[in-house]
C-alpha positions in Angstrom: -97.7 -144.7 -91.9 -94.9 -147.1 -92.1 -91.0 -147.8 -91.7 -89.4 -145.6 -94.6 -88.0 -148.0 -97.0 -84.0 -147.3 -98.2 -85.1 -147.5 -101.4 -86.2 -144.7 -102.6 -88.9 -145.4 -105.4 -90.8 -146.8 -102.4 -92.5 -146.2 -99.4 -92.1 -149.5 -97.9 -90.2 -152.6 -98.7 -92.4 -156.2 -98.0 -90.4 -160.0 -98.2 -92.8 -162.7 -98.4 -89.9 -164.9 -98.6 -85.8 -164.6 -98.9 -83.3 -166.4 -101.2 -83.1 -166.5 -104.9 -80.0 -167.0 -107.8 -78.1 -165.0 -109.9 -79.3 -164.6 -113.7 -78.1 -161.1 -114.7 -74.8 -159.2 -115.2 -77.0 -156.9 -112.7 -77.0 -159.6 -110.4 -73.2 -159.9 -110.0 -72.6 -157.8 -106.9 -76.1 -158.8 -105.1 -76.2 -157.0 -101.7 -79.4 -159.2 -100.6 -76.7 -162.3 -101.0 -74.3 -160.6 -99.4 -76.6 -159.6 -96.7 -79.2 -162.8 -96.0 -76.6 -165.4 -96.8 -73.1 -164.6 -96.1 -73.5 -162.6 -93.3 -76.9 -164.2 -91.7 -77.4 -167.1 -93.1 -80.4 -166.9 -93.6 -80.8 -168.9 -96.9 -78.7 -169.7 -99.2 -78.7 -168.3 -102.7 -78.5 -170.9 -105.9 -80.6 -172.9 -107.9 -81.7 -176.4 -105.7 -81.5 -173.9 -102.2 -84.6 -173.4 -100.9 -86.4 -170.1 -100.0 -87.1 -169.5 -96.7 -90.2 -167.8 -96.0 -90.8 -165.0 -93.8 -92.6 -165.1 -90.2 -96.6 -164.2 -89.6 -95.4 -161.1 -88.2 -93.8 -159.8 -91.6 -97.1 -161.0 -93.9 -99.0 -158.6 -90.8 -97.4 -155.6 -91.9 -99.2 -154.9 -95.2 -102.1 -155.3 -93.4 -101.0 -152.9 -91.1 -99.8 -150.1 -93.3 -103.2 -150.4 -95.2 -105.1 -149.6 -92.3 -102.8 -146.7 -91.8 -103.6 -145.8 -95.6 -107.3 -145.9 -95.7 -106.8 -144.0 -91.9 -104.6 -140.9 -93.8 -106.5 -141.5 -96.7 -103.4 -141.6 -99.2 -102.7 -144.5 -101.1 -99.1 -146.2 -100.3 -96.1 -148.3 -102.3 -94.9 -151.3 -101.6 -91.4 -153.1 -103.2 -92.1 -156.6 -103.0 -89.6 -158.3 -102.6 -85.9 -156.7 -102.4 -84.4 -159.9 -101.1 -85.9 -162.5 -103.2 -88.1 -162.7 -106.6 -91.6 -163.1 -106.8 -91.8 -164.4 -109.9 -88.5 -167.5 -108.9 -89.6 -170.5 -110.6 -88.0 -172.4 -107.4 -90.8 -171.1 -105.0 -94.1 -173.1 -104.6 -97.0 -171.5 -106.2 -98.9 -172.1 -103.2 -96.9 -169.3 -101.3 -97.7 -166.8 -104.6 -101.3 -167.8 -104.2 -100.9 -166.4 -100.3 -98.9 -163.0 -101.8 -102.0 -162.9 -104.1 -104.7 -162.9 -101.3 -102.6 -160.5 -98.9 -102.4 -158.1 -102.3 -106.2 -158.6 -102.6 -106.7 -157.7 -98.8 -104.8 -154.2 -98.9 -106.7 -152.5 -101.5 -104.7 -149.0 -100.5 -101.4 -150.4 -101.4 -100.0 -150.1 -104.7 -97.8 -153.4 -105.2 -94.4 -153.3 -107.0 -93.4 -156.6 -108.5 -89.8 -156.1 -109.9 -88.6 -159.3 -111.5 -85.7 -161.0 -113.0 -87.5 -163.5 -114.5 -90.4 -162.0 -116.2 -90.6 -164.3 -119.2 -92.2 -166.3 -115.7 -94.7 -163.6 -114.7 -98.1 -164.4 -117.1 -98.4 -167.6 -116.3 -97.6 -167.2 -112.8 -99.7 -164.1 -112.3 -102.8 -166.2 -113.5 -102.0 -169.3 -111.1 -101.3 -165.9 -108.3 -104.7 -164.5 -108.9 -106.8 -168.4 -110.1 -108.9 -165.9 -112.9 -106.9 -165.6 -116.4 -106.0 -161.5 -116.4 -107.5 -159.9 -113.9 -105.1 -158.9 -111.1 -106.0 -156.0 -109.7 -105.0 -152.3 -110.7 -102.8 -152.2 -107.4 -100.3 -154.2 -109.2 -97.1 -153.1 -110.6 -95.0 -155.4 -112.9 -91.4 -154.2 -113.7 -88.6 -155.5 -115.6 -85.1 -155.7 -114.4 -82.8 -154.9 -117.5 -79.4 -153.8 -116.8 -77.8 -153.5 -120.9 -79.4 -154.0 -124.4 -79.0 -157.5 -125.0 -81.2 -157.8 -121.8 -83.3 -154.8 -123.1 -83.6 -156.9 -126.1 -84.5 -160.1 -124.9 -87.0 -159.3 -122.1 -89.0 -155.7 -123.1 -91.7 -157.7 -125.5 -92.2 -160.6 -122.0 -92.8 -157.0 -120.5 -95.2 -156.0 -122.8 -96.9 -159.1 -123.2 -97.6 -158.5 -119.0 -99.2 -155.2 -120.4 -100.8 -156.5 -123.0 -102.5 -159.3 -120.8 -103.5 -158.5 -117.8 -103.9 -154.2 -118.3 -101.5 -153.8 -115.8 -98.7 -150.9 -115.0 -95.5 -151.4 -116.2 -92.2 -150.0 -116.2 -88.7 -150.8 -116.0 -85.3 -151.1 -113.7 -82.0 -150.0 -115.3 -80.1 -150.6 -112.3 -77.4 -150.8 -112.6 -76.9 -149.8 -115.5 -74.3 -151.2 -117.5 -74.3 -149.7 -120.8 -75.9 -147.4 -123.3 -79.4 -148.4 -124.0 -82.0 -147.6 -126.7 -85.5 -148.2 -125.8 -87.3 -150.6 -128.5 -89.1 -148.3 -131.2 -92.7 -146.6 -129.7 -95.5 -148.7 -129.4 -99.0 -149.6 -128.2 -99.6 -150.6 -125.5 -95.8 -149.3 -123.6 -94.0 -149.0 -120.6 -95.7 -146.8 -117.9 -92.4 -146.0 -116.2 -87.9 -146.4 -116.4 -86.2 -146.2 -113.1 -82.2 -145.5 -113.9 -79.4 -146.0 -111.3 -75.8 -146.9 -111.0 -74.1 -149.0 -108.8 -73.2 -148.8 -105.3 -70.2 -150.4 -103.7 -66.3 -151.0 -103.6 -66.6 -153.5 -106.5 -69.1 -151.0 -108.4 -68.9 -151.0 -111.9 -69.0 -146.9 -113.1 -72.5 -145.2 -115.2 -71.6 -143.3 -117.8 -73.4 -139.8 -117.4 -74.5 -140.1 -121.7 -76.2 -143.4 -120.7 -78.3 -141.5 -118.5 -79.0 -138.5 -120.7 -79.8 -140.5 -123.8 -82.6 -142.4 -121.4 -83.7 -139.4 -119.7 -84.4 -138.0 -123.6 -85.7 -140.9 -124.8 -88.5 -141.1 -121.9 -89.4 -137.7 -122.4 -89.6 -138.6 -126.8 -92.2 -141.5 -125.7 -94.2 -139.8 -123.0 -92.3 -142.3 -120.5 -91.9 -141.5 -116.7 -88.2 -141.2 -116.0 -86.8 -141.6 -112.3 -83.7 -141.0 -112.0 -82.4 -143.4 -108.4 -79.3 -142.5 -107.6 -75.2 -142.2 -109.8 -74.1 -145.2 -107.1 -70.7 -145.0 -105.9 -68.7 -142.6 -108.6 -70.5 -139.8 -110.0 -69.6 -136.6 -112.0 -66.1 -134.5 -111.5 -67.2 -131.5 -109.5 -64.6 -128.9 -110.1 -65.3 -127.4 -106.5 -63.6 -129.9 -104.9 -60.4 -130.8 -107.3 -58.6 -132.4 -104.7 -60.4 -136.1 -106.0 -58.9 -138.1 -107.6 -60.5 -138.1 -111.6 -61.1 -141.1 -113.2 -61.5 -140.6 -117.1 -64.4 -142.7 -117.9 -65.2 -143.8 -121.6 -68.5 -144.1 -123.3 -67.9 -147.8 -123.1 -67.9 -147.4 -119.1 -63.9 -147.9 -119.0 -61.6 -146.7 -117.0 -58.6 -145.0 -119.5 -55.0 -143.4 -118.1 -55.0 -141.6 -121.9 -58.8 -140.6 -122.0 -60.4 -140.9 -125.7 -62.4 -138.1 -127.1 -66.0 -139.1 -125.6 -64.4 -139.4 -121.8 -65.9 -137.6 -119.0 -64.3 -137.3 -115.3 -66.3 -139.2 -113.1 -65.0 -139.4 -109.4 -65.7 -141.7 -106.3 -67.7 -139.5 -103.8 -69.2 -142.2 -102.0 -73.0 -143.4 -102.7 -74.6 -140.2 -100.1 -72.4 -138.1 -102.0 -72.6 -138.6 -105.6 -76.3 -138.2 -105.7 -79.0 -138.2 -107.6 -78.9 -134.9 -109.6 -78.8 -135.0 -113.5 -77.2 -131.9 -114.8 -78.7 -129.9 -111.7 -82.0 -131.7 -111.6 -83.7 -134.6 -109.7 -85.8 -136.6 -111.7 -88.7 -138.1 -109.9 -91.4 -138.9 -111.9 -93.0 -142.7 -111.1 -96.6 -144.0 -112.3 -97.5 -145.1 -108.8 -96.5 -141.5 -107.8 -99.5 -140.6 -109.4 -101.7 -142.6 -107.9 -100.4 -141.8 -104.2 -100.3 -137.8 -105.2 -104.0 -138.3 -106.8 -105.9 -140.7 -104.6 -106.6 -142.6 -108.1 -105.3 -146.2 -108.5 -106.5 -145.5 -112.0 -104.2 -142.1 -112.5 
């Protein structure tokens, strides 16, 4: 149907345009800077940079893989965008207005806006879409929110998205940086909570509790949980003691004496490490549902 994205929450991975500028402790280690400006050059990331925006041949290919949709007759997703943010108050609004037609124009594709920013996304979804709240039900609006003081500051900009506009929400914990406690249950609340840790020699280590305590605290709410990946260090697997152990602290430090609430975590390597929790994947996405049941509405 289409090129497999890397990522695995999606099926396919669309930039309308490149560039952007770090706002998050999440952002720190930014493979798409690393990637489309160090190594390409291809635009330079920072406020006052501009975005460079992709060729017709890249805006084609949604168009393509919804014709490939509506031919298998399965709904698809597509990340948009992995190398830049939608929702970047430095990008013109007339190039969202073009995102918004091309999401209009492939109604088998369920669209997953994941933003920094989202204090930016009502008022830019409504300028997106010219009608005040009614982008369509192929849209996904998520949340980047790496620790709680980001937790704290962006889950009600979140919700107000929800509350608005009627749309799917959910959030990105990755990386995750510390323990978290989702805000107290509510009505309307977040459809979905994608966890990961952090890939790379500069990757900053996930406590396995951190996980666990979101994992339970999905399943209390009636949340979808999706579980991405433990990054570059994972748990101590004691069928293969020759690793080296690294005693990691609930705080997410590194200790030579390891306090009470330590865990050995060791550096497999990203392929390695995984994605099992305590012997399980955990898979569960709202847009799942709606490619495994042929209902946008599911």
């Amino acid at each position: 149907m289409a090129e497999n994205s890397a990522i695995e929450w999606t099926d396919s991975t669309f930039n309308p345009w490149i560039g952007c500028t770090k706002v998050s402790p999440g952002c720190d280690h930014c493979y798409a800077e690393a990637l489309m400006d160090v190594r390409h050059g291809r635009a330079k990331w920072g406020p006052g940079n501009p975005r460079s925006r992709t060729a017709p041949s890249t805006w084609a290919q949604p168009l393509k893989w919804n014709r490939a949709a509506e031919k298998a007759g399965k709904r698809m997703s597509v990340f948009c965008a992995s190398l830049a943010d939608v929702f970047d108050n430095e990008v013109d609004d007339s190039w969202r207005v073009d995102l918004a037609a091309l999401i209009l124009a492939t109604p088998m594709l369920d669209w997953l806006l994941l933003t920094k920013r989202i204090g930016n996304a009502p008022a830019m979804l409504a300028r997106m879409f010219s009608i005040p709240g009614e982008p369509p039900r192929s849209v996904f609006v998520g949340a980047t929110m790496v620790n709680q003081q980001e937790i704290d500051r962006d889950w009600d900009k979140l919700m107000e998205v929800k509350h608005l506009y009627g749309l799917r929400t959910f959030g990105s914990l990755e990386p995750l940086l510390g323990r978290v406690e989702l805000p107290p249950f509510g009505s309307p609340y977040i459809d979905g909570i994608i966890v990961g840790g952090e890939s790379g020699h500069q990757c900053r280590i996930m406590h396995p509790v951190w996980v666990r305590d979101l994992r339970d605290q999905c399943s209390d709410y009636g949340v979808d949980f999706h579980f991405k990946q433990w990054g570059e260090i994972g748990p101590y697997d004691p069928r293969e003691p020759q690793h080296h152990v690294l005693w990691v602290g609930l705080d997410g430090h590194v200790y030579g004496t390891p306090p009470a609430d330590a865990v050995p975590m060791v550096r497999w390597g990203k392929k390695r490490a995984g994605r099992l929790l305590d012997g399980e994947t955990h898979d569960a996405l709202p847009w799942r549902r709606a490619i495994e049941q042929g209902n946008i509405d599911a």
